[in-house]
C-alpha positions in Angstrom: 106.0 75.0 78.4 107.5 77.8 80.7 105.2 78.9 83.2 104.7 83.0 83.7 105.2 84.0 87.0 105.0 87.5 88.6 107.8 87.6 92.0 107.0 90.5 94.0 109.8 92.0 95.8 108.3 94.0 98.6 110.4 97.0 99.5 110.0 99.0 103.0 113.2 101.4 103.2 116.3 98.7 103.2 114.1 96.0 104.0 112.6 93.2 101.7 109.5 90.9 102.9 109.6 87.2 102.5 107.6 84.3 102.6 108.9 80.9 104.0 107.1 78.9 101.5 104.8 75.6 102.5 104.4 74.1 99.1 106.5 72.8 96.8 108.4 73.9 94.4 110.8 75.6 96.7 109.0 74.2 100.0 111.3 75.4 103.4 112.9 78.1 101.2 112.3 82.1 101.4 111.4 83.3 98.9 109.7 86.4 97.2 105.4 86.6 96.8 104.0 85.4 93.6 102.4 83.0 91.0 101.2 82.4 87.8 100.7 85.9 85.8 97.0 85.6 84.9 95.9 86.1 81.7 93.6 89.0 82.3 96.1 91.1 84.0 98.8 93.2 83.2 102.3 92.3 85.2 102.1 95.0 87.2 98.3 94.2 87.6 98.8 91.0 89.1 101.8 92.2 91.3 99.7 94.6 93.6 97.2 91.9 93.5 99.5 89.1 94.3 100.8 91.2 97.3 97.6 91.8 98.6 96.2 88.5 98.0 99.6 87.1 100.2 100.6 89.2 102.7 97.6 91.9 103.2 99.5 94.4 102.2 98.1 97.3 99.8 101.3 98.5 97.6 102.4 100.6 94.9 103.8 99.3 91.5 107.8 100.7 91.3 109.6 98.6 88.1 110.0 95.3 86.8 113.6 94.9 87.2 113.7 91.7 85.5 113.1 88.9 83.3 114.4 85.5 83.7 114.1 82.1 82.3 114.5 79.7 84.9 114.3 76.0 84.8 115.2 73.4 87.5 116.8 69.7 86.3 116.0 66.9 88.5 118.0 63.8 87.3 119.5 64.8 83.9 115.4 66.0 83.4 113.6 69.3 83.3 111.0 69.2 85.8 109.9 72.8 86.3 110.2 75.9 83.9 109.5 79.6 84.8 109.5 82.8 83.1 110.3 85.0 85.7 109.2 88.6 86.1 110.8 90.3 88.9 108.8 93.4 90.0 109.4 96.0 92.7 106.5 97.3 95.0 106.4 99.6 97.6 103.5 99.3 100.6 101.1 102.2 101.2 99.3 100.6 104.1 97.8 97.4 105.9 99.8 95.0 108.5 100.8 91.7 106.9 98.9 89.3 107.9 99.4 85.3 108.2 99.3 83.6 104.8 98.4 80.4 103.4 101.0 80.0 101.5 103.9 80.0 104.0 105.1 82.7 107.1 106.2 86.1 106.2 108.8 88.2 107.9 110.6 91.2 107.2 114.3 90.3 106.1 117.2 93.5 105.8 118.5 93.4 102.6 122.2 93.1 103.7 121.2 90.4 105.9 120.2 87.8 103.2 121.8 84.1 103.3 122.2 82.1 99.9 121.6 78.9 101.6 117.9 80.0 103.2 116.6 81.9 99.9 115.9 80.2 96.8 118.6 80.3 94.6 117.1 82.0 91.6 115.2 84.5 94.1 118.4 85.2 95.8 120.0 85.6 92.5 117.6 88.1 91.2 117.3 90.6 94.4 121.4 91.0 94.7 121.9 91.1 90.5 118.9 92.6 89.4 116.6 94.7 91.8 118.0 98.5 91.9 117.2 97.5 87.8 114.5 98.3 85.7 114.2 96.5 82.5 112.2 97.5 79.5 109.2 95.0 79.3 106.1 96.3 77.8 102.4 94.7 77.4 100.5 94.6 74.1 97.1 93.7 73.3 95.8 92.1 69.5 92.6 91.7 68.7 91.2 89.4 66.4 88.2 91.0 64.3 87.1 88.8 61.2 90.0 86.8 61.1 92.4 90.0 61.5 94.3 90.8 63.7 95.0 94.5 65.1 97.1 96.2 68.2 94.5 97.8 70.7 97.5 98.8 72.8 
């Protein structure tokens, strides 16, 4: 199945922060902080701690601008499938910091290249980010074999 994953575009005035990534998928491209959405957090739980976990930096939820359905074919074959929740952040305080998942620099928004971003990433930041889409989070909870909405 399609695995949840929370991008973080990190917003400083007309600038974006980006993340030369190590690993595959997507190894050598820029892209956008992120990862699986884990199941105890919210989206916009596990964007401020994605951020902080990856670059050091303490920000502010803004919007999830957002969701995508992404799959990559390899070969006439699916070999990777994402549900993609793009969210907008803005940082209070802290200086990035090196990160294990790749090098992070500061990019102007104008200034992006399709051919040194990932192509869904790139996609998403000139299509979708001045967007806010309407996603919302619910919780059930199963009493005695019933199910109710907490939230």
């Amino acid at each position: 199945g399609a695995i949840p994953v929370v991008i973080v575009a990190i917003i400083k005035g007309k600038n974006i922060l980006l993340l030369r990534r190590n690993k595959r998928p997507y190894q050598g491209y820029w892209g956008m902080p992120g990862g699986a959405l884990i199941m105890s957090e919210t989206i916009e739980e596990n964007a401020i701690s994605r951020a902080k976990k990856e670059t050091n930096l303490d920000c502010e939820f803004d919007k999830i601008s957002a969701v995508v359905h992404e799959r990559v074919v390899e070969k006439g074959s699916f070999k990777h499938a994402f549900v993609l929740f793009l969210v907008t952040v803005k940082p209070k305080k802290g200086d990035i910091k090196k990160s294990e998942e790749g090098k992070l620099e500061w990019f102007s928004l104008k200034s992006l290249r399709p051919d040194r971003v990932i192509p869904s990433d790139y996609f998403l930041l000139k299509k979708y980010l001045t967007k806010k889409a309407d996603v919302m989070s619910v919780i059930l909870e199963e009493k005695d074999g019933k199910l109710s909405l907490v939230k």
